[in-house]
C-alpha positions as CSV (number, residue, x, y, z in Angstrom):
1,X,12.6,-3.2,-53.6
2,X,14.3,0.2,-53.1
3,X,17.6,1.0,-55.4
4,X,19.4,2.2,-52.7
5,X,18.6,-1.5,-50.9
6,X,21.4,-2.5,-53.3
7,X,23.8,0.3,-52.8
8,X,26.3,-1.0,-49.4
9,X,26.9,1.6,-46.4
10,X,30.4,1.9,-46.9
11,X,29.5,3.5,-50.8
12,X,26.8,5.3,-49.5
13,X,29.8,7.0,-46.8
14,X,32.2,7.1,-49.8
15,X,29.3,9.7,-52.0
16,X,27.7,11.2,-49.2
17,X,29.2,13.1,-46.6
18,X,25.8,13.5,-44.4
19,X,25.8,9.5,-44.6
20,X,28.9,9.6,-43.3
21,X,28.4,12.1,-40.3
22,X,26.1,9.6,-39.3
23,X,27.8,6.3,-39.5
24,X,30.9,5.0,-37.9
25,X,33.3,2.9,-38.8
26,X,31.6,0.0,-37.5
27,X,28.4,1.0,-39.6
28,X,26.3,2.1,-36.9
29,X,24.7,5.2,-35.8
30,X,26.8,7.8,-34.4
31,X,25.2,8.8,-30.9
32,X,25.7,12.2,-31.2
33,X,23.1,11.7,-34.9
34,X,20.5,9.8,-33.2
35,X,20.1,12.5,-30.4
36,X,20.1,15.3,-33.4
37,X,17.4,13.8,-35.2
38,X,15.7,12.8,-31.7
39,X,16.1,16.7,-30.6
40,X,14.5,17.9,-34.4
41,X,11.6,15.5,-33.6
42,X,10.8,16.9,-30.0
43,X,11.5,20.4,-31.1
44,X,8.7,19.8,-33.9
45,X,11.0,20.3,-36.4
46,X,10.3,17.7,-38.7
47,X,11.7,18.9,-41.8
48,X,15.4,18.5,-40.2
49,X,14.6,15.6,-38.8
50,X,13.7,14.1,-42.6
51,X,17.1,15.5,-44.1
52,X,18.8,13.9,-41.8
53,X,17.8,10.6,-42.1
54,X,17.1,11.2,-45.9
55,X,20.6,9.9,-47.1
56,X,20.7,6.4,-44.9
57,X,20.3,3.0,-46.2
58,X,16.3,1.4,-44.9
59,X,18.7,-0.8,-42.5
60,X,19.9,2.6,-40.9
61,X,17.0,4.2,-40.6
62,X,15.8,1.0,-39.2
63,X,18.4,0.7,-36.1
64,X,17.7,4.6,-35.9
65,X,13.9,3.8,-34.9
66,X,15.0,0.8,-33.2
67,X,17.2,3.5,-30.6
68,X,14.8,5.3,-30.1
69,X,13.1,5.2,-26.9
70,X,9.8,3.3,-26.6
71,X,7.7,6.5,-25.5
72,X,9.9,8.5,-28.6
73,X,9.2,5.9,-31.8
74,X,5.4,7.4,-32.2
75,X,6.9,10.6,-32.9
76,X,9.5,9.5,-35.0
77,X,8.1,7.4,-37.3
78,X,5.1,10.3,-37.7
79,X,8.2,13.0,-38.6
80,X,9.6,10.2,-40.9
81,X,6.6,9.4,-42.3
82,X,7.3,9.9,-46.1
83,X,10.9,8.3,-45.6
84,X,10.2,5.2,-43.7
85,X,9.6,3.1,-47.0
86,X,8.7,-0.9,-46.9
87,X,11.9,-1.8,-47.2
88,X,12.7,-0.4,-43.9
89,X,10.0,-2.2,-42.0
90,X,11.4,-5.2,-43.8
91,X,14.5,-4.8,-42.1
92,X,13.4,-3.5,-38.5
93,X,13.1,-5.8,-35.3
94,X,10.4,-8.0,-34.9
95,X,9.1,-6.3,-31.6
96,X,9.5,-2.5,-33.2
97,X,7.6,-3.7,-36.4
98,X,5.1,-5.4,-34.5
99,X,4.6,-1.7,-32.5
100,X,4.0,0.1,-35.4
101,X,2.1,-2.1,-37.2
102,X,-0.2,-2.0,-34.4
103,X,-0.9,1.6,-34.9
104,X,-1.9,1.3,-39.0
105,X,-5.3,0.5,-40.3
106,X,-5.2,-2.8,-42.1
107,X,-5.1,-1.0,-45.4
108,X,-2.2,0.8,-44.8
109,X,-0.4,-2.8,-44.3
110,X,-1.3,-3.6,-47.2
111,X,-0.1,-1.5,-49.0
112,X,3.4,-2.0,-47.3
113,X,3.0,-5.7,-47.9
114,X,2.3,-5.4,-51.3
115,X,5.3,-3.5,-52.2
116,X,7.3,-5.9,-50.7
117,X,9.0,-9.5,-52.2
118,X,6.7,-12.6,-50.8
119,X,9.0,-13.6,-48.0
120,X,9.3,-10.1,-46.3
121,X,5.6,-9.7,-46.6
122,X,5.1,-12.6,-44.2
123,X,7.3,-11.3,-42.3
124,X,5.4,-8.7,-42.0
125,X,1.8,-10.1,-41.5
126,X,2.8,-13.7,-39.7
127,X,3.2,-12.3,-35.9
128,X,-0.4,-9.8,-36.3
129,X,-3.5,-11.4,-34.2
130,X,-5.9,-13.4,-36.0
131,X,-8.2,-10.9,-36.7
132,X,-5.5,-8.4,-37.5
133,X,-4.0,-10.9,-40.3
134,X,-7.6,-11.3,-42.2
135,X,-8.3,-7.8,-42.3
136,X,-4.9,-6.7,-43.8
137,X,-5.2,-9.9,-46.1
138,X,-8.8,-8.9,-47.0
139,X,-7.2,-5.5,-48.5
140,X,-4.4,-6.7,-50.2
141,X,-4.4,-7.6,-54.4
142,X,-6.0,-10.4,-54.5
143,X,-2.9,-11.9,-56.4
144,X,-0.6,-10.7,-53.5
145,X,-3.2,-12.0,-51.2
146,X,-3.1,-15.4,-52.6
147,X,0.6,-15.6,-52.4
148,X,0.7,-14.9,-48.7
149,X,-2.3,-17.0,-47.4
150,X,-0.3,-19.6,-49.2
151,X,3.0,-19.1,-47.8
152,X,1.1,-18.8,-44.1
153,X,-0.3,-22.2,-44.7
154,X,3.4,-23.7,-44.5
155,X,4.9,-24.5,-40.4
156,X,6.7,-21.4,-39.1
157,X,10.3,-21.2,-39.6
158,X,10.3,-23.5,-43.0
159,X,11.0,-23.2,-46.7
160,X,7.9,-22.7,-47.3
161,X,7.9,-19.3,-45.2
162,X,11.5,-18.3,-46.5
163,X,11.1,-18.5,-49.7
164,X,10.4,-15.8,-52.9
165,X,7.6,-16.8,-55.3
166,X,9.0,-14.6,-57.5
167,X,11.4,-16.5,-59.9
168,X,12.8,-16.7,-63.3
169,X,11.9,-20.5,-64.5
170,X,12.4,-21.0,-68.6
171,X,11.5,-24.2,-70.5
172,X,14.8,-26.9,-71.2
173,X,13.9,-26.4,-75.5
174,X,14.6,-22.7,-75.3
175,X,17.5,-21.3,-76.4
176,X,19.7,-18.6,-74.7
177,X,18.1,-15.9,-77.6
178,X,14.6,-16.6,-76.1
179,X,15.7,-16.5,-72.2
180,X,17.7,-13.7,-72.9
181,X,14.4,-11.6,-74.4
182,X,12.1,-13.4,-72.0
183,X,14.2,-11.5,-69.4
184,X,14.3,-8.4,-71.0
185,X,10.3,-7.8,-71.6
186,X,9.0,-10.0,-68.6
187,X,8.1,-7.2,-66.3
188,X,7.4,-9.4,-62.8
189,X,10.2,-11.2,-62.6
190,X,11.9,-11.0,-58.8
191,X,14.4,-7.5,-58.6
192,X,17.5,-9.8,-57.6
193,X,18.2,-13.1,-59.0
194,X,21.5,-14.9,-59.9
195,X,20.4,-17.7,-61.4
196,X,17.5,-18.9,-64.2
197,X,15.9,-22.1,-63.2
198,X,15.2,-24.9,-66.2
199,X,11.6,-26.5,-65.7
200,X,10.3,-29.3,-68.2
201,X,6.9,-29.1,-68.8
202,X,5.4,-30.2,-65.7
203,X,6.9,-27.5,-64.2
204,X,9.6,-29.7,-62.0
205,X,13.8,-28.2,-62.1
206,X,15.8,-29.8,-64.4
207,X,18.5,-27.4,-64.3
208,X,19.8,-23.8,-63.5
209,X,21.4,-21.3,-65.9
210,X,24.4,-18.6,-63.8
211,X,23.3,-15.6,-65.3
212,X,26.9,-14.8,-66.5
213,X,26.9,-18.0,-68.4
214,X,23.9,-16.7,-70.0
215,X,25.6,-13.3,-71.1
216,X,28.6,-15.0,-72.2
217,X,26.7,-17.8,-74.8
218,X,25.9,-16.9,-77.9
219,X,22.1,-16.7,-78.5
220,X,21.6,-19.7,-80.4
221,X,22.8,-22.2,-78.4
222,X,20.0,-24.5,-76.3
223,X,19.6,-24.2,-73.0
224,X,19.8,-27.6,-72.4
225,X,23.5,-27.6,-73.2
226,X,24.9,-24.6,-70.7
227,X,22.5,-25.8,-68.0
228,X,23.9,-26.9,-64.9
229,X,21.7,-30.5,-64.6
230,X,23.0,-31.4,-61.1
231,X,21.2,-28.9,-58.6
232,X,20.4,-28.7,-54.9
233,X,16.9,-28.5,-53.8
234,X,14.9,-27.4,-50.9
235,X,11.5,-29.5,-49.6
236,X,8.9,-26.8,-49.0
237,X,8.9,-28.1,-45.2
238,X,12.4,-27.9,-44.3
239,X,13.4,-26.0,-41.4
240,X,14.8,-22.9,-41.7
241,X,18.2,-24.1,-40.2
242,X,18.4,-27.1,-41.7
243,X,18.3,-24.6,-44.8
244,X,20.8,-22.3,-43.7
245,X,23.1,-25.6,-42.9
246,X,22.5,-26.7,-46.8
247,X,23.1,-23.6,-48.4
248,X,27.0,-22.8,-46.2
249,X,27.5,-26.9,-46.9
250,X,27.0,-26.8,-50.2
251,X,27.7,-22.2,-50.8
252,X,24.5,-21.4,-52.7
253,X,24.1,-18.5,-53.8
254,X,19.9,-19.4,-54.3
255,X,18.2,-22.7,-54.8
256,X,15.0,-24.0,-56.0
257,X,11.9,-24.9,-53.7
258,X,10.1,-28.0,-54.6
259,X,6.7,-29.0,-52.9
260,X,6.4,-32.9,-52.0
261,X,5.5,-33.3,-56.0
262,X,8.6,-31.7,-56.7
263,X,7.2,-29.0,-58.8
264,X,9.1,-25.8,-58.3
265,X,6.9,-23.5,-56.6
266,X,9.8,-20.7,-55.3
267,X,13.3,-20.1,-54.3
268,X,15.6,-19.1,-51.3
269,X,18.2,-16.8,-51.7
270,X,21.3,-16.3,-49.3
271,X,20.4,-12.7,-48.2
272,X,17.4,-14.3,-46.7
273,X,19.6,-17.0,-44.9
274,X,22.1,-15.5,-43.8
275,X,19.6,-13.4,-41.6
276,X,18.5,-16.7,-40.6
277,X,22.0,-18.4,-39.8
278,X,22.4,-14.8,-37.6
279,X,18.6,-15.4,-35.6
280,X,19.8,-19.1,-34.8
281,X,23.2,-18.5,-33.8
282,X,21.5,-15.5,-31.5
283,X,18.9,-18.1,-30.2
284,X,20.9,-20.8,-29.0
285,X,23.3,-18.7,-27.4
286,X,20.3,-17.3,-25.3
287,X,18.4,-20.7,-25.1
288,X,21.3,-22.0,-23.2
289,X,21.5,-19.6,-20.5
290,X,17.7,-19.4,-20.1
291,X,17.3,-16.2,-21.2
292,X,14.4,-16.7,-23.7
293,X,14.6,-14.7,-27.1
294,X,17.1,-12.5,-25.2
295,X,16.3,-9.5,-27.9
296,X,16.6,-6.4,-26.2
297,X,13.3,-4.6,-27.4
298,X,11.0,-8.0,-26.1
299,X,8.5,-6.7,-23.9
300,X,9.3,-7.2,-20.1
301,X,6.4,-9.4,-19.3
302,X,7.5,-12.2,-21.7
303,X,11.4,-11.5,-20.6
304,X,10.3,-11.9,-17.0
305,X,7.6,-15.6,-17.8
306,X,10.5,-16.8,-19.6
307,X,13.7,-16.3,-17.1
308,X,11.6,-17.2,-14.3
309,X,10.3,-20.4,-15.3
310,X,14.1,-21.3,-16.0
311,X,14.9,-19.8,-12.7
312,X,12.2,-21.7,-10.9
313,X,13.8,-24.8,-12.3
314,X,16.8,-24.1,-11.7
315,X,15.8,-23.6,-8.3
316,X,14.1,-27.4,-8.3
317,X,17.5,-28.6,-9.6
318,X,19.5,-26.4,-6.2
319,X,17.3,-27.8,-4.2
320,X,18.1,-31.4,-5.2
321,X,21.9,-30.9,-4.9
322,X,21.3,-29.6,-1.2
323,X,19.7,-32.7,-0.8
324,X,22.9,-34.5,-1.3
325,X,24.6,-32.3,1.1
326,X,22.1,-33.1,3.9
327,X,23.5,-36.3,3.7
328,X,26.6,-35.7,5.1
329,X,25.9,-33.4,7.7
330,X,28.0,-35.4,9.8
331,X,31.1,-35.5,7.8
332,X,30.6,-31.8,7.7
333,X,29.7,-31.1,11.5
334,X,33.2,-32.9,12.4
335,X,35.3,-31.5,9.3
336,X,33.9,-27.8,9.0
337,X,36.7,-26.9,5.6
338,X,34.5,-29.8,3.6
339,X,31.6,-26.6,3.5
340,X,34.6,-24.5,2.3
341,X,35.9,-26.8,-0.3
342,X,33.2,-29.2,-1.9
343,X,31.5,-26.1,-3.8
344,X,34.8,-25.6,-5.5
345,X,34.5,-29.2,-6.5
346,X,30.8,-28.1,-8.3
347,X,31.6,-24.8,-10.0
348,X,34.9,-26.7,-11.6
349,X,32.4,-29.4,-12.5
350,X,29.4,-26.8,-14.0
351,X,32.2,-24.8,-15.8
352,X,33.9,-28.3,-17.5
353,X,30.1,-29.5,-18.6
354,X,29.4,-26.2,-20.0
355,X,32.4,-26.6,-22.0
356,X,31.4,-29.6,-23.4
357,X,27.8,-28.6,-23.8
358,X,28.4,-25.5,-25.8
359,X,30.7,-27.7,-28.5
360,X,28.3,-30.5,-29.1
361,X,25.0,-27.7,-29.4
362,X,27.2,-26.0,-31.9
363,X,28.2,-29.8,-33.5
364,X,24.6,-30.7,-33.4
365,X,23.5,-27.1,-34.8
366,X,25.8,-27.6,-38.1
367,X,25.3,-31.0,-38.5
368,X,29.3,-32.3,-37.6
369,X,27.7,-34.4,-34.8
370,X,25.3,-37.2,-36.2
371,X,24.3,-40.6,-34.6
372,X,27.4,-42.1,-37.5
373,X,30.4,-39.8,-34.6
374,X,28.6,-39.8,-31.7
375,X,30.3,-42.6,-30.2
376,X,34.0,-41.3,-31.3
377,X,32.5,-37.7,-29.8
378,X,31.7,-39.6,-26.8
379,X,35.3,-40.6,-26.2
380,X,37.1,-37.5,-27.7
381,X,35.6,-35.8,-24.5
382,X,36.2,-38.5,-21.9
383,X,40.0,-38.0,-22.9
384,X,39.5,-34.2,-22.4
385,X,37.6,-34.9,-19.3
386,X,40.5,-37.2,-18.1
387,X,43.7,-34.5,-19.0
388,X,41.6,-31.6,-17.7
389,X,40.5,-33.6,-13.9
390,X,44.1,-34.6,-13.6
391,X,45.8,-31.2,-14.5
392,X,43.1,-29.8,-12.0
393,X,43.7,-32.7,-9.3
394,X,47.4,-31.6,-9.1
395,X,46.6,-28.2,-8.9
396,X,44.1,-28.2,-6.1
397,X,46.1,-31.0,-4.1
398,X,48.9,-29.0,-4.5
399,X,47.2,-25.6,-3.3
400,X,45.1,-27.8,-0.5
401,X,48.2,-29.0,1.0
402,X,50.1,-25.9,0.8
403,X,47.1,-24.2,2.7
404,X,45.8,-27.0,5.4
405,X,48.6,-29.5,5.2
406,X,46.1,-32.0,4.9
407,X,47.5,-35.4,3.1
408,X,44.3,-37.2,3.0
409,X,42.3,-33.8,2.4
410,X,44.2,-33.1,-0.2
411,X,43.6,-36.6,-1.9
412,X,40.3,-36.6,-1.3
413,X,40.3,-33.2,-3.2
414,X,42.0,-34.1,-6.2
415,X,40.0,-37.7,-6.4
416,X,36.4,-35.5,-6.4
417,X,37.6,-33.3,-9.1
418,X,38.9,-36.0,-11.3
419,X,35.3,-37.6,-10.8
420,X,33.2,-34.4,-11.5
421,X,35.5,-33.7,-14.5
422,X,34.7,-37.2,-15.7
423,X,31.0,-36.6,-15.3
424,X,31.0,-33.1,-16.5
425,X,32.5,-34.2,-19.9
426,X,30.3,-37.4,-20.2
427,X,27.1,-35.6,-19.2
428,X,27.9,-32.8,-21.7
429,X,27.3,-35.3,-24.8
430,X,24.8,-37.3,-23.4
431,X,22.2,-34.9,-22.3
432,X,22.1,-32.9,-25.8
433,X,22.1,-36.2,-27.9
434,X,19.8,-38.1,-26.1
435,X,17.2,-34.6,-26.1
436,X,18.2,-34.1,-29.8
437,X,16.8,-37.5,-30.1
438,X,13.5,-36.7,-28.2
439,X,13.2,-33.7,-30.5
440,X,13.7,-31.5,-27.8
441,X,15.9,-28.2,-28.9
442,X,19.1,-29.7,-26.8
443,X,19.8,-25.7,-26.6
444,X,16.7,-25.0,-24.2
445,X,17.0,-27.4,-21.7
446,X,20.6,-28.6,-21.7
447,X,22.1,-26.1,-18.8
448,X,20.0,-27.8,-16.0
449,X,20.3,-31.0,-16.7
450,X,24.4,-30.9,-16.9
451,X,24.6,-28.1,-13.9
452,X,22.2,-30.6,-12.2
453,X,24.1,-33.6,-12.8
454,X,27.7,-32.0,-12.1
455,X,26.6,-30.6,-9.0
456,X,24.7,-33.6,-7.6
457,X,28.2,-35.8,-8.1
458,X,30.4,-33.1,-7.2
459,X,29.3,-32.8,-3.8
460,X,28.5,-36.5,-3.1
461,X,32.0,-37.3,-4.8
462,X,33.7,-35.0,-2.6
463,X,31.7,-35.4,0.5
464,X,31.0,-39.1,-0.1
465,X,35.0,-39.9,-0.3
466,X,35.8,-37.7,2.5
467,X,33.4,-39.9,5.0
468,X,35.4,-43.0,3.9
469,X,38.8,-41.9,3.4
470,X,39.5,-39.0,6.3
471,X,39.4,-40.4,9.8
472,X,38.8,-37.9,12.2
């Protein structure tokens, strides 16, 4: 990778003053640069387009392509072309990358893909068509080739995807001498690394070596006696969070990949997962509101198939609660401020379960909520749900009688929130657990079952009590 891929954005401000024209404080782009370089670029004059951007890190120069206005990348990237290096289309968004990958001959690819470490070339090749992926395969090395098709061959989203076949692995009868020289005159070993993994001879880990222990040993002592024996591994099939979970439970700095013989065959390194704890956390936030991906630069046609099959759903689950309404047209004929009040009874209900629904995704996302708590989870939130419909019962009695001077309105009122309360808390673990159990991603489909549910009892609580408890 790049030298400057090592070098951080605040040092690059610190020793360059046209870096840091261009950043702010917050380490993004200045507005004011983006539309320079963009105005070079139209004006043709490419040459001032390339110092500017000359002096940022790839991740810069990849949000400054990113910025950039669909109908104005094409002429970017051409201006940039000797500056935009692999390492920036390593770190640019999926839908961008996938743009301008679109517009390169296979070769060209290739080339990019070879110069990159094993995990950011799949990256870059995984989301082509079909055809797309052989024929930039077809022209890579075939040793580079190899190491892709194999990584491709693993589920999306695992180990097997993440990880770096590039690694340092030494034998346990070395001593530190002999890892210290093999390090030195080993010219394909990965540029970043933190860590030496100990192999015996059938090439399974036995062990891992800190580099600084390394430098700090004397060069005759074995390996075997510095080496950490006790080591956390990584199944080539794991999910990608599941990863992420392992390496902030345990704060790895890298760790060893073992296929199901438990032969090393790579290793994961945080920079790689804390991209992915960032992607996850980004997805169920968007998941839950049924938003899809939610990224900004996904095309509108898969934005649009996505929120509306959600919206048509949600519509189903409307539908449904206006059922229970029908019901009581009665009530509602002969007492017209039920129409006014039971909706309030709902949206307290929907706001309560999304409470709760938002704590136990997280829970089940990191791993704090297993089938060992569920039970005490279970009743942690019916005593929430309890304090919260009580406090909310004397409030809205309290504010119904003020208004209507309505006793047994005001009863009814505070009895139907208590209720949906009760439901929206109990609702809000049950529904994610029991489609965490199905295998169903309890962030995709979680909102409309709980708004569903909460709505459904709000209104026949509240209407359902008002037909026996008001006489009018």
């Amino acid at each position: 990778m790049a030298d400057n891929d090592h070098i951080a954005p605040h040092d690059l401000a610190e020793s360059n003053p046209a870096h840091s024209s261009a950043i702010d404080d917050e380490d993004r782009l200045r507005p004011e640069f983006v539309e320079k370089v963009l105005d070079a670029v139209e004006a043709g004059d490419d040459e001032t387009a390339r110092k500017l951007v000359q002096p940022l890190h790839p991740a810069d120069i990849a949000d400054l392509i990113e910025l950039a206005a669909s109908d104005e990348r094409e002429g970017l990237v051409k201006a940039l072309a000797g500056i935009i290096s692999p390492d920036v289309l390593a770190e640019m968004n999926d839908y961008v990358r996938e743009g301008l990958l679109d517009e390169m001959e296979p070769q060209q690819v290739a080339d990019i893909a070879g110069q990159l470490d094993t995990d950011d070339a799949v990256a870059l090749i995984e989301d082509l068509d079909r055809d797309e992926q052989q024929a930039v395969l077809r022209a890579m090395e075939p040793d580079d080739r190899a190491a892709v098709e194999e990584a491709l061959s693993y589920p999306e989203e695992s180990a097997g995807r993440l990880m770096q076949r590039d690694l340092c692995a030494v034998p346990e009868h070395w001593n530190v001498g002999q890892v210290i020289d093999y390090l030195r005159s080993t010219k394909d070993l990965p540029t970043d690394f933190w860590e030496v993994f100990v192999v015996s001879p059938d090439h399974h880990p036995v062990g891992t070596c800190k580099l600084s222990t390394i430098l700090r040993t004397g060069r005759t002592v074995p390996v075997s006696e510095i080496m950490a024996r006790e080591q956390t591994l990584i199944p080539v099939d794991m999910d990608q969070e599941d990863v992420a979970l392992r390496f902030q439970k345990y704060a790895l700095v890298s760790a060893a990949v073992v296929d199901d013989a438990g032969r090393l065959v790579g290793m994961i390194t945080v920079d790689d997962v804390v991209h992915i704890i960032q992607q996850e956390a980004g997805e169920d936030i968007t998941l839950l509101s049924g938003a899809g991906e939610g990224d900004i630069n996904e095309p509108i046609r898969m934005t649009v198939r996505t929120r509306v099959l959600w919206l048509v759903i949600n519509l189903g689950a409307t539908i449904c609660s206006a059922s229970v309404v029908g019901l009581f047209q009665g009530e509602i004929r002969k007492y017209a401020i039920l129409a006014a009040l039971m909706p309030i009874v709902s949206a307290l209900g929907g706001n309560a379960g999304t409470q709760t629904l938002a704590v136990v995704v997280r829970a089940l996302a990191t791993n704090q909520l297993t089938s060992a708590n569920t039970a005490w989870m279970l009743f942690r939130e019916f005593r929430i749900a309890i304090a919260n419909g009580i406090a909310l019962a004397a409030v809205g009695a309290l504010g119904t009688f003020l208004v209507l001077r309505d006793v047994q309105l005001s009863l009814v009122f505070a009895m139907a929130l208590v209720i949906n309360s009760l439901v929206a808390g109990l609702v809000g673990v049950l529904v994610p657990v029991t489609l965490d159990k199905s295998r169903i991603d309890p962030a995709v489909s979680s909102a409309v079952f709980v708004t569903t549910m909460t709505d459904v009892m709000g209104f026949f609580s509240f209407l359902g009590l008002a037909a026996l408890l008001i006489n009018r």
